[in-house]
mmCIF file of the C-alpha atoms, coordinates in Angstrom:
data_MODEL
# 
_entry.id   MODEL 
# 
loop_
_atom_site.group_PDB 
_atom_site.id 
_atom_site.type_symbol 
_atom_site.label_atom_id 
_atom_site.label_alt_id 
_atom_site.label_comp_id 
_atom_site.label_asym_id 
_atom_site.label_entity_id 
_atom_site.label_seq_id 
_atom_site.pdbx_PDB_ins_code 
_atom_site.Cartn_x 
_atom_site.Cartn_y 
_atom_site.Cartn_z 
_atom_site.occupancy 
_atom_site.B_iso_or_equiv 
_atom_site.pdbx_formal_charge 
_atom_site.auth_seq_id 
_atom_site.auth_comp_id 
_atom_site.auth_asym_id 
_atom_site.auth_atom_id 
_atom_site.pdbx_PDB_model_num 
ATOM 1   C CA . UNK A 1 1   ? 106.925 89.385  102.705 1.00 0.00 ? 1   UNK A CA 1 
ATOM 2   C CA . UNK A 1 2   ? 103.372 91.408  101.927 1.00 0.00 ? 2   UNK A CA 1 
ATOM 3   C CA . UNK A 1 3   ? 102.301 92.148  98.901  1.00 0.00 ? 3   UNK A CA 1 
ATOM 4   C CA . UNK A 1 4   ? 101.614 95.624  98.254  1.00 0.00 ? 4   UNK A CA 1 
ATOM 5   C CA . UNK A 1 5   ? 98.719  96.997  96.281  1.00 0.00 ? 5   UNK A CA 1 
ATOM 6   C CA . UNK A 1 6   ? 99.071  99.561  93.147  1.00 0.00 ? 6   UNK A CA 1 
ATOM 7   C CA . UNK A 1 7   ? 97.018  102.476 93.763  1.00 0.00 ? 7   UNK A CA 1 
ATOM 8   C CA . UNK A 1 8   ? 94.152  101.233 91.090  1.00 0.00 ? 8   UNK A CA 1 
ATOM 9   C CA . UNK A 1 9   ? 93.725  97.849  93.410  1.00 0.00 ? 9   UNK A CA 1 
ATOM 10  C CA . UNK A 1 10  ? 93.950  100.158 96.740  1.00 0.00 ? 10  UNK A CA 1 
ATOM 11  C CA . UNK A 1 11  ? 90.500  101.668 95.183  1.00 0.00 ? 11  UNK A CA 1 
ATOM 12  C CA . UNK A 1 12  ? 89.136  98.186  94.055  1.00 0.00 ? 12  UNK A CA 1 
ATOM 13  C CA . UNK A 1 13  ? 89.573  96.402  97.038  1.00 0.00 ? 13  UNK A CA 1 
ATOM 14  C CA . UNK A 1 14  ? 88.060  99.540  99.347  1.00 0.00 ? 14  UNK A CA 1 
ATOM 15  C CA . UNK A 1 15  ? 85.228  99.471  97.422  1.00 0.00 ? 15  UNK A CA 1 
ATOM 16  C CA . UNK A 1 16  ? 84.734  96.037  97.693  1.00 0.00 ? 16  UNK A CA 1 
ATOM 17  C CA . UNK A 1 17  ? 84.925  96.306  101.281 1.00 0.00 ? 17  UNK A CA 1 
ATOM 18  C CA . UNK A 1 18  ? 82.634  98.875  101.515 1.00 0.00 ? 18  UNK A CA 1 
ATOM 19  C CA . UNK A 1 19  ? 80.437  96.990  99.328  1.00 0.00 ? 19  UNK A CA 1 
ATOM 20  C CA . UNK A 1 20  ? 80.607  94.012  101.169 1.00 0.00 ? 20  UNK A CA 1 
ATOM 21  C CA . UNK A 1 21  ? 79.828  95.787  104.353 1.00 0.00 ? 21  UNK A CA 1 
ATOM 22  C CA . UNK A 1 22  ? 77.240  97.652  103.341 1.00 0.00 ? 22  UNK A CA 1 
ATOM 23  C CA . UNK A 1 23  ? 75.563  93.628  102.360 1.00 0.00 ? 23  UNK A CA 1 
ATOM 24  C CA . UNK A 1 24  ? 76.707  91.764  105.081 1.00 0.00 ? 24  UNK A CA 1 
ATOM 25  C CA . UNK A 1 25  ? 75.143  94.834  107.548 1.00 0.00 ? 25  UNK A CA 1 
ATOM 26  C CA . UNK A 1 26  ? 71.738  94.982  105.803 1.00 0.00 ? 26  UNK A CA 1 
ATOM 27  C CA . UNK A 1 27  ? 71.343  91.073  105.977 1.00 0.00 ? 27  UNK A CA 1 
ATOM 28  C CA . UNK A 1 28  ? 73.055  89.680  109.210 1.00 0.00 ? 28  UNK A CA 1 
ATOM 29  C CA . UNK A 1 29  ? 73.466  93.382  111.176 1.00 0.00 ? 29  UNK A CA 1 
ATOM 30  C CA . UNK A 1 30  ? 76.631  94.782  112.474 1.00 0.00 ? 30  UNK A CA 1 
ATOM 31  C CA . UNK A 1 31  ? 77.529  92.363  115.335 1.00 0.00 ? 31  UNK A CA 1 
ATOM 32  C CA . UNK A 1 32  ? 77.357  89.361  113.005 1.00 0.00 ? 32  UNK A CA 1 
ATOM 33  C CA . UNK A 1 33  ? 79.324  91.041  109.905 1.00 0.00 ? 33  UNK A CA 1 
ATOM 34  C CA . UNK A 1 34  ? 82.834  89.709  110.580 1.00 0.00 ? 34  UNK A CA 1 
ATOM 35  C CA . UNK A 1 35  ? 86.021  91.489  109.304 1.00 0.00 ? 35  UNK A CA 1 
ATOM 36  C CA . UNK A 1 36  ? 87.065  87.735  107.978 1.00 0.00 ? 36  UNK A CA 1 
ATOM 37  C CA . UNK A 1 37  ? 83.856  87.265  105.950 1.00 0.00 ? 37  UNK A CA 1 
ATOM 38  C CA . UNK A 1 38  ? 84.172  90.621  104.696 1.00 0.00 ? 38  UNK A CA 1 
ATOM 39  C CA . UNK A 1 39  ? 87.917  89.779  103.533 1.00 0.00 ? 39  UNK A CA 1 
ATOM 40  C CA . UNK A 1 40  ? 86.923  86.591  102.177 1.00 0.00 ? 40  UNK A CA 1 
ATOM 41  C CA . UNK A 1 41  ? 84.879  88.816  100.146 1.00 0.00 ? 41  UNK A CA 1 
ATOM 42  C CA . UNK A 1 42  ? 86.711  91.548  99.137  1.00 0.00 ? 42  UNK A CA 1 
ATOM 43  C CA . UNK A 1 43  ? 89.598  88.657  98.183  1.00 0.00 ? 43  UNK A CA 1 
ATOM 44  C CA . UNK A 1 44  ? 92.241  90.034  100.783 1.00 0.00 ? 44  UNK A CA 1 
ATOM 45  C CA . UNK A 1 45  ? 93.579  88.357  103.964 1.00 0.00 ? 45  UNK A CA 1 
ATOM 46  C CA . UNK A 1 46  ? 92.425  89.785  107.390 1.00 0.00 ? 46  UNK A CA 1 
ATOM 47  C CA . UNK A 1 47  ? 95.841  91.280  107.832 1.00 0.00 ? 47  UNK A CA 1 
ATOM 48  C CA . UNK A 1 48  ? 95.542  93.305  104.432 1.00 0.00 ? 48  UNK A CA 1 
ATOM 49  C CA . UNK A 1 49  ? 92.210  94.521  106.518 1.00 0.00 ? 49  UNK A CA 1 
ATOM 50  C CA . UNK A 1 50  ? 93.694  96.845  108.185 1.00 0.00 ? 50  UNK A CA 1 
ATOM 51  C CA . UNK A 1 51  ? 95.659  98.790  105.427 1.00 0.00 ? 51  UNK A CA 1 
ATOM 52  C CA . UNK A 1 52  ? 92.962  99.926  105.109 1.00 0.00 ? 52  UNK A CA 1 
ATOM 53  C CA . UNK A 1 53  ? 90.423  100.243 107.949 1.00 0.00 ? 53  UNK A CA 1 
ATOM 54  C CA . UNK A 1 54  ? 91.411  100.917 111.469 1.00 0.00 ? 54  UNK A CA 1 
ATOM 55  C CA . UNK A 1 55  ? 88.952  98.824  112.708 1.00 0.00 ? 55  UNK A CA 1 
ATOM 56  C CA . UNK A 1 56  ? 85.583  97.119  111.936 1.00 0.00 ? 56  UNK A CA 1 
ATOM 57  C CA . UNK A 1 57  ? 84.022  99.894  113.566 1.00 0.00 ? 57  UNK A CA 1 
ATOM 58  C CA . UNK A 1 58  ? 86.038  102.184 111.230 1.00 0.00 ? 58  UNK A CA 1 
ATOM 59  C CA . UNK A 1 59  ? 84.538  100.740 107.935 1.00 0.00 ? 59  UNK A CA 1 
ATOM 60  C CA . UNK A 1 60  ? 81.316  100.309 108.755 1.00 0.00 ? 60  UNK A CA 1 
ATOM 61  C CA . UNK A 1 61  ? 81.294  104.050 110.177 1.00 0.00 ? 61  UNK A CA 1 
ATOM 62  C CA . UNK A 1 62  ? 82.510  105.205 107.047 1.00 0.00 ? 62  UNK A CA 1 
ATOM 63  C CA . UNK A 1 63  ? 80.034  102.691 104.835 1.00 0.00 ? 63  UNK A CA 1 
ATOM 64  C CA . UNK A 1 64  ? 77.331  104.980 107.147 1.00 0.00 ? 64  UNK A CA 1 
ATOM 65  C CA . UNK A 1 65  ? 78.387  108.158 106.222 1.00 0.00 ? 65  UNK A CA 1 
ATOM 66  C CA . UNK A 1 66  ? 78.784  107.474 102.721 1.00 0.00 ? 66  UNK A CA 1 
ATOM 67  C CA . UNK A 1 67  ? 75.392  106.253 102.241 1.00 0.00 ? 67  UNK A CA 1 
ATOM 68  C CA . UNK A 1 68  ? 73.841  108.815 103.603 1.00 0.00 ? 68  UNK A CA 1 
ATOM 69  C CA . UNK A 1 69  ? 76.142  111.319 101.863 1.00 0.00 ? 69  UNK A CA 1 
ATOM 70  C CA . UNK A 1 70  ? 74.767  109.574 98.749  1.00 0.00 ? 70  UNK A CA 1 
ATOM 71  C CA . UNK A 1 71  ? 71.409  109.919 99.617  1.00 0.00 ? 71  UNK A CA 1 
ATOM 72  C CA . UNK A 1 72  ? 71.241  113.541 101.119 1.00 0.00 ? 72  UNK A CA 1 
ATOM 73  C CA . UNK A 1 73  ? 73.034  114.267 97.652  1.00 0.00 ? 73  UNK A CA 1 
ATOM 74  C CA . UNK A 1 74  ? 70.761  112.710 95.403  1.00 0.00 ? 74  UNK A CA 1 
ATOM 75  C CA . UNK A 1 75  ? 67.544  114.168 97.551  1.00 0.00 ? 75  UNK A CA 1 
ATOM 76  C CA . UNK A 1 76  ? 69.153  117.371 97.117  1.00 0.00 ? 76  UNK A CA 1 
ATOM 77  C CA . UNK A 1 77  ? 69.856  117.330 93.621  1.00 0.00 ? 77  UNK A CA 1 
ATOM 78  C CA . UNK A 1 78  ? 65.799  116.324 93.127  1.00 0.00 ? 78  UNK A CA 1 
ATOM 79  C CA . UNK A 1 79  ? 64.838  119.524 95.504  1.00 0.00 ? 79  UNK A CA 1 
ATOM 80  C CA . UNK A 1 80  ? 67.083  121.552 93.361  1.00 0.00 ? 80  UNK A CA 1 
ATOM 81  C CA . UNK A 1 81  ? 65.576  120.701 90.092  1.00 0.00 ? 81  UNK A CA 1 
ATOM 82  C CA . UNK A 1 82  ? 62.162  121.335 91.052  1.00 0.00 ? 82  UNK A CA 1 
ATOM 83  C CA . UNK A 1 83  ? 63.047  124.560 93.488  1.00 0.00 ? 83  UNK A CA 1 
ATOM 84  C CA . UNK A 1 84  ? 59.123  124.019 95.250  1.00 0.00 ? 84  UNK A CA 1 
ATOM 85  C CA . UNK A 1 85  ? 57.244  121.749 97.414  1.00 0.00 ? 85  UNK A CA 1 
ATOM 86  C CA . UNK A 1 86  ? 56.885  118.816 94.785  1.00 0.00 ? 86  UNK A CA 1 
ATOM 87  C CA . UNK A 1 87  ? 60.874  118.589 94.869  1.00 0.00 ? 87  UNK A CA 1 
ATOM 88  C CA . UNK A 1 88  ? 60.908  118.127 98.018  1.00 0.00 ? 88  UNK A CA 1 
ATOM 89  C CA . UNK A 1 89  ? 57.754  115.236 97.934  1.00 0.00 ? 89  UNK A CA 1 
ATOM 90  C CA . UNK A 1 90  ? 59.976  113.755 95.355  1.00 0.00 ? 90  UNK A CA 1 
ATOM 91  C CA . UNK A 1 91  ? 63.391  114.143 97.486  1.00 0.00 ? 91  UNK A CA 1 
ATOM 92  C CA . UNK A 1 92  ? 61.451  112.195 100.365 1.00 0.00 ? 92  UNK A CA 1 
ATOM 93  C CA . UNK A 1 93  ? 59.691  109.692 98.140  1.00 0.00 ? 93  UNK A CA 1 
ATOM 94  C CA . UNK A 1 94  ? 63.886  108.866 97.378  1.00 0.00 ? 94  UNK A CA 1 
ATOM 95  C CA . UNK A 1 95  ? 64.666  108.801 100.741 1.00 0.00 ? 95  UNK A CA 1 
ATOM 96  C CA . UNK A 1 96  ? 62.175  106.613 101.499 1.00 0.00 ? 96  UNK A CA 1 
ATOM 97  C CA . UNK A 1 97  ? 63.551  104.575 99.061  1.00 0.00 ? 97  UNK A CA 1 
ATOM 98  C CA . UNK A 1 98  ? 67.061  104.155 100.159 1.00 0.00 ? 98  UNK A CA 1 
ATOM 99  C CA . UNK A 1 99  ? 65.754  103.816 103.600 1.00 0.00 ? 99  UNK A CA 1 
ATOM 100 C CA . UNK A 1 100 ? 63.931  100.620 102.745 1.00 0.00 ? 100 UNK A CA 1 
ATOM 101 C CA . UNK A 1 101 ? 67.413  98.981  100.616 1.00 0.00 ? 101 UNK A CA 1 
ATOM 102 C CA . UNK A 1 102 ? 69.710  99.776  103.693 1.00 0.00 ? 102 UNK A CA 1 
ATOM 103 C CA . UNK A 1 103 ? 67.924  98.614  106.606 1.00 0.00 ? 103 UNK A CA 1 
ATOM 104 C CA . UNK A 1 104 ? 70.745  99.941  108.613 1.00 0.00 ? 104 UNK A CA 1 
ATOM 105 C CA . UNK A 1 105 ? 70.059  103.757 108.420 1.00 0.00 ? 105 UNK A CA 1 
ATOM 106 C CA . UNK A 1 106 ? 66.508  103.674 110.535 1.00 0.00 ? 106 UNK A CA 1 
ATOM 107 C CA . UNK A 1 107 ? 67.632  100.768 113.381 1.00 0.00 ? 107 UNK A CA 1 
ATOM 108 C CA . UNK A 1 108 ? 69.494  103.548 115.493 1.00 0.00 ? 108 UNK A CA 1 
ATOM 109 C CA . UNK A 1 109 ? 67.192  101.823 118.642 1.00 0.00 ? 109 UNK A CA 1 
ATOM 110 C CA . UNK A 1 110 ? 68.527  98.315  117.725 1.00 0.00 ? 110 UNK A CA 1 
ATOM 111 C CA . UNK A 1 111 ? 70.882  96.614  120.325 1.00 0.00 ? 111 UNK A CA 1 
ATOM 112 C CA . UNK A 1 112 ? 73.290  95.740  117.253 1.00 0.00 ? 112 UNK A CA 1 
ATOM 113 C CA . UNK A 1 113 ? 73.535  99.513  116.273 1.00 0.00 ? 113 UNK A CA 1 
ATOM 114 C CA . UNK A 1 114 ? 73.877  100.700 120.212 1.00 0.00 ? 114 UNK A CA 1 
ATOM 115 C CA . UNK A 1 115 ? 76.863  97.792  120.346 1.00 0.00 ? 115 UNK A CA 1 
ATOM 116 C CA . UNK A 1 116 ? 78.340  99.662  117.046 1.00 0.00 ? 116 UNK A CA 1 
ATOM 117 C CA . UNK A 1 117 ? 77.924  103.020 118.223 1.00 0.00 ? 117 UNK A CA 1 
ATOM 118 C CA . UNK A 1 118 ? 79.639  102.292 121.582 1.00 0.00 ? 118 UNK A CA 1 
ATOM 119 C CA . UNK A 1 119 ? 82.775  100.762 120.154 1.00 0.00 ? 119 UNK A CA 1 
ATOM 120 C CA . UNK A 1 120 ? 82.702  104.038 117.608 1.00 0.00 ? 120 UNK A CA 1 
ATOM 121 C CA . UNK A 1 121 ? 85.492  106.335 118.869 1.00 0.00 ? 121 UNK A CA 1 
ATOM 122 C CA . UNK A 1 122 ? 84.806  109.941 119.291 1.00 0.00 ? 122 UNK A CA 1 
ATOM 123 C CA . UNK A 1 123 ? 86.056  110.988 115.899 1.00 0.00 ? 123 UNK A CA 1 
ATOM 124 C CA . UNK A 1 124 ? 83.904  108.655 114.483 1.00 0.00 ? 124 UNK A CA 1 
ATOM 125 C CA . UNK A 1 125 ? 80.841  108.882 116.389 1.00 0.00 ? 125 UNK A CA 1 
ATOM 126 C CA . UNK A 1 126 ? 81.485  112.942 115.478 1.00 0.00 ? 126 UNK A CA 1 
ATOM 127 C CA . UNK A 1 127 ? 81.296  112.118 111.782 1.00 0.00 ? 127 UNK A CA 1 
ATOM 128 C CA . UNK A 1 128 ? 77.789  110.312 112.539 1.00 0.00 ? 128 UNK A CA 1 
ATOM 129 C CA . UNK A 1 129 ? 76.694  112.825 114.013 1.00 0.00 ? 129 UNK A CA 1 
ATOM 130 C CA . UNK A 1 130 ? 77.571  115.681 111.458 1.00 0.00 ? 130 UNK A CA 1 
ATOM 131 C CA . UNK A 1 131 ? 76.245  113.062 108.935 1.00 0.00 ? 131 UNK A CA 1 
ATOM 132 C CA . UNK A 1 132 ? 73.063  113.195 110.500 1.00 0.00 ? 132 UNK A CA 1 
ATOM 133 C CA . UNK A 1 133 ? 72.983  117.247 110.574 1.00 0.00 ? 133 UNK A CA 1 
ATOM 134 C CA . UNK A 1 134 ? 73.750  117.247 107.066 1.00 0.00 ? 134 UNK A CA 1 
ATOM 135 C CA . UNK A 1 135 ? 70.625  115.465 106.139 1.00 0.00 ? 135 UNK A CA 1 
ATOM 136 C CA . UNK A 1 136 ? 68.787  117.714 107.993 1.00 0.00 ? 136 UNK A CA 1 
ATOM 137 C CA . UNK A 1 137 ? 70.310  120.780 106.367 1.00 0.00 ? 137 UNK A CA 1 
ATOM 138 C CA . UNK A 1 138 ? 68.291  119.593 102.865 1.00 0.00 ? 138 UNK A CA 1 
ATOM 139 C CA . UNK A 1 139 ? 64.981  120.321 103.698 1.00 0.00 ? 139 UNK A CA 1 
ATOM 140 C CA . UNK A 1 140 ? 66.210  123.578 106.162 1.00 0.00 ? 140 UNK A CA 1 
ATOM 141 C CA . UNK A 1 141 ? 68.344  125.374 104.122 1.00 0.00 ? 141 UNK A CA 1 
ATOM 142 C CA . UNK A 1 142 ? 66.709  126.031 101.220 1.00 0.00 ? 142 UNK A CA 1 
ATOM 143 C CA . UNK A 1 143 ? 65.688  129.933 100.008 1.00 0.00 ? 143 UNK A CA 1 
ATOM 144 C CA . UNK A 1 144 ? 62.967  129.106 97.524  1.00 0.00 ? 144 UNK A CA 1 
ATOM 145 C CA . UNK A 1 145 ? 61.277  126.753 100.224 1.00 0.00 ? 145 UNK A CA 1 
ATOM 146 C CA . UNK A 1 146 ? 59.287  128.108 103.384 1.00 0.00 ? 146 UNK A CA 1 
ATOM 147 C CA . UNK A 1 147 ? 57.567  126.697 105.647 1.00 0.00 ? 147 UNK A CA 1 
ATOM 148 C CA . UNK A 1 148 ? 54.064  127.219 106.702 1.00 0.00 ? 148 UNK A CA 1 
ATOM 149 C CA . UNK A 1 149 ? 55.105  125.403 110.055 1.00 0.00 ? 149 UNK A CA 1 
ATOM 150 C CA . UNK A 1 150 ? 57.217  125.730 112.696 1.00 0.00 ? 150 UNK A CA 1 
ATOM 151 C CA . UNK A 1 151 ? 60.699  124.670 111.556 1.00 0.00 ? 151 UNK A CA 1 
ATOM 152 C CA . UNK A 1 152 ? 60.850  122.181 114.478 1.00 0.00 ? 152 UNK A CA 1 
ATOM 153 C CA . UNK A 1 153 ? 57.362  120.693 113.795 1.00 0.00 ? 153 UNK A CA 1 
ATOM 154 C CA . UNK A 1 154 ? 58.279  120.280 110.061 1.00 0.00 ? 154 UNK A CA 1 
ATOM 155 C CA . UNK A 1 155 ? 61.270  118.351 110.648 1.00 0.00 ? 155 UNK A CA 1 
ATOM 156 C CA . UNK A 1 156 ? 59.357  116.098 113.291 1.00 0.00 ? 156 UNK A CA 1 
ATOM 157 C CA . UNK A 1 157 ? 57.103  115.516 110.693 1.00 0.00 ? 157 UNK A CA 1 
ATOM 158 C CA . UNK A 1 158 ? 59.661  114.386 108.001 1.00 0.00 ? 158 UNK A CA 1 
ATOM 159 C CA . UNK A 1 159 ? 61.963  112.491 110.352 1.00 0.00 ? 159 UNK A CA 1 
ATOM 160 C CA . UNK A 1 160 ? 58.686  110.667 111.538 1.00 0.00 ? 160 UNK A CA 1 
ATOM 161 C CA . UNK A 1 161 ? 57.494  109.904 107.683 1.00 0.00 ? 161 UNK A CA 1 
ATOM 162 C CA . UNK A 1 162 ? 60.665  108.575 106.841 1.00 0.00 ? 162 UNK A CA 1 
ATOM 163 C CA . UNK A 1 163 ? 60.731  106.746 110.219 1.00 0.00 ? 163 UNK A CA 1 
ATOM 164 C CA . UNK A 1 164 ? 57.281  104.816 109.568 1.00 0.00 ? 164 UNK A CA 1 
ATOM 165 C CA . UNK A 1 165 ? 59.614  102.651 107.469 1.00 0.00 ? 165 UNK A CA 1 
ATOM 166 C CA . UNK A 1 166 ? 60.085  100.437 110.951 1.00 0.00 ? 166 UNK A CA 1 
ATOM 167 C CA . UNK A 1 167 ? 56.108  99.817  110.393 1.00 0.00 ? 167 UNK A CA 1 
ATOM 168 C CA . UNK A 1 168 ? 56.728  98.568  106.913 1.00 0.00 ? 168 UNK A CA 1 
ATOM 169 C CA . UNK A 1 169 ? 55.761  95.023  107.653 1.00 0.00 ? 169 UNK A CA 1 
ATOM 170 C CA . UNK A 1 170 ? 52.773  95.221  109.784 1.00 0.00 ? 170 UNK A CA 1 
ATOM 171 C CA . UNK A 1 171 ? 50.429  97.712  107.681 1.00 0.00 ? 171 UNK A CA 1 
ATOM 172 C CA . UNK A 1 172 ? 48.208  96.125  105.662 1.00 0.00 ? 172 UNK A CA 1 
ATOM 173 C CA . UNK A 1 173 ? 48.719  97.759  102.480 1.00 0.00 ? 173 UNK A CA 1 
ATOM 174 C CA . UNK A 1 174 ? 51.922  98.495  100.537 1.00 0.00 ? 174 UNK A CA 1 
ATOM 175 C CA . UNK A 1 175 ? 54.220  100.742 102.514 1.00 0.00 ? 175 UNK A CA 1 
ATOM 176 C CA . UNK A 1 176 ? 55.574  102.585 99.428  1.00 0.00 ? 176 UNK A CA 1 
ATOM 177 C CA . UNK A 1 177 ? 52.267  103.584 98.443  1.00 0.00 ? 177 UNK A CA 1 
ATOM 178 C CA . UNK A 1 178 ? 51.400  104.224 101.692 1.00 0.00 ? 178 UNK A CA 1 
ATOM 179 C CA . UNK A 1 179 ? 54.087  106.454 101.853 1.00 0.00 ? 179 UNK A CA 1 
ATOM 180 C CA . UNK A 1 180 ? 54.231  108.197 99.044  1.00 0.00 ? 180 UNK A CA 1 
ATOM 181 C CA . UNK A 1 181 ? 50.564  109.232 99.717  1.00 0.00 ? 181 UNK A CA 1 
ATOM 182 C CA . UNK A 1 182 ? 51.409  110.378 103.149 1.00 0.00 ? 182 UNK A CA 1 
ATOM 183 C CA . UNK A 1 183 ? 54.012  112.676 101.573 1.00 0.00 ? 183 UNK A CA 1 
ATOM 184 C CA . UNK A 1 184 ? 51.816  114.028 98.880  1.00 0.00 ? 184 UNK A CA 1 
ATOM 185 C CA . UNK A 1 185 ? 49.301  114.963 100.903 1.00 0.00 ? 185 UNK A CA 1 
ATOM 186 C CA . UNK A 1 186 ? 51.549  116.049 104.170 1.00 0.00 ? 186 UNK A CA 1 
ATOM 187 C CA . UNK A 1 187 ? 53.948  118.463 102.054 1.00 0.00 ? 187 UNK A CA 1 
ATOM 188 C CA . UNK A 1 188 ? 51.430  121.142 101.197 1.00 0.00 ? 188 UNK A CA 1 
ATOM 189 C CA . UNK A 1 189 ? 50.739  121.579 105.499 1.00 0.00 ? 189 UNK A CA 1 
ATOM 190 C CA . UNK A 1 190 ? 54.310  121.954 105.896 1.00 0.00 ? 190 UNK A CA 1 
ATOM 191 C CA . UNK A 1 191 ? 55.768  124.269 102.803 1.00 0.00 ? 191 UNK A CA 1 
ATOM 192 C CA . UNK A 1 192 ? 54.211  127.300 100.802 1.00 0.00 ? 192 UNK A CA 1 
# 
């Protein structure tokens, strides 16, 4: 007969799995994170898997949108405090940040994310996608910031800072600092 979980252990052992995936994705990549390895880790059989996910594809869509819920929160919570262009210098500088711990948020190219995003069902793929707007809403949707630039052109200009983080290991100087004074210098174009 199964054992079942208390509530407190439910939690635990999530988290764990979330945790694990979240590893196992930024070293090996989707396609070579297994649900057993992940079990093995979180210290549950592969059967007590799916009490909790749906699928592989479930968890790591989830593990996804929770990182980047983290990280949109966090930028916004910097933007807030400082209410002007430096927030948002300092929001991206975060960002940047993440971006570089979880090498899985800027691969969306990569065969191993296409291969993820096709086994995604629609629901999921959905909360990718709205995951993805959200991040987009921080720098958009705030009154005490305006733009000096198009809208569109601003947030090309963002998404394609933060993307430069796929260049990381061919520029020949550090690509934080390089960053960071691409940003400072960039954000005073693009906001008042």
């Amino acid at each position: 007969m199964a054992r079942s979980f208390t509530e407190r252990e439910k939690e635990n052992i999530r988290r764990n799995l979330q945790e694990a995936c979240k590893q196992s994705w930024t070293q090996y990549g989707y396609k070579k994170t297994s649900v057993d390895d992940l079990c093995k880790q979180a210290g549950i059989s592969k059967g007590a898997f799916y009490l909790f996910f749906e699928s592989k594809e479930a968890l790591f869509c989830e593990v996804l949108c929770s990182v980047q819920e983290q990280i949109c929160n966090a930028a916004l919570e910097v933007i807030r405090k400082y209410k002007e262009k430096h927030g948002v210098a300092e929001a991206l500088k975060l960002i940047y940040r993440e971006y570089d711990k979880n090498n899985f948020l800027y691969n969306p190219d990569s065969t191993d994310f296409t291969i993820l995003m096709n086994k995604l069902s629609e629901e999921e793929a959905k909360k990718i996608e709205e995951s993805n707007y959200m991040s987009q809403q921080i720098f958009l949707s705030q009154p005490y910031l305006k733009f000096k630039v198009d809208a569109d052109l601003a947030m090309s200009v963002i998404y394609s800072l933060i993307m430069n983080i796929k260049n990381k290991d061919i520029l020949p100087y550090n690509h934080i600092e390089t960053f960071d004074f691409m940003v400072s210098n960039l954000v005073d174009s693009l906001y008042e």
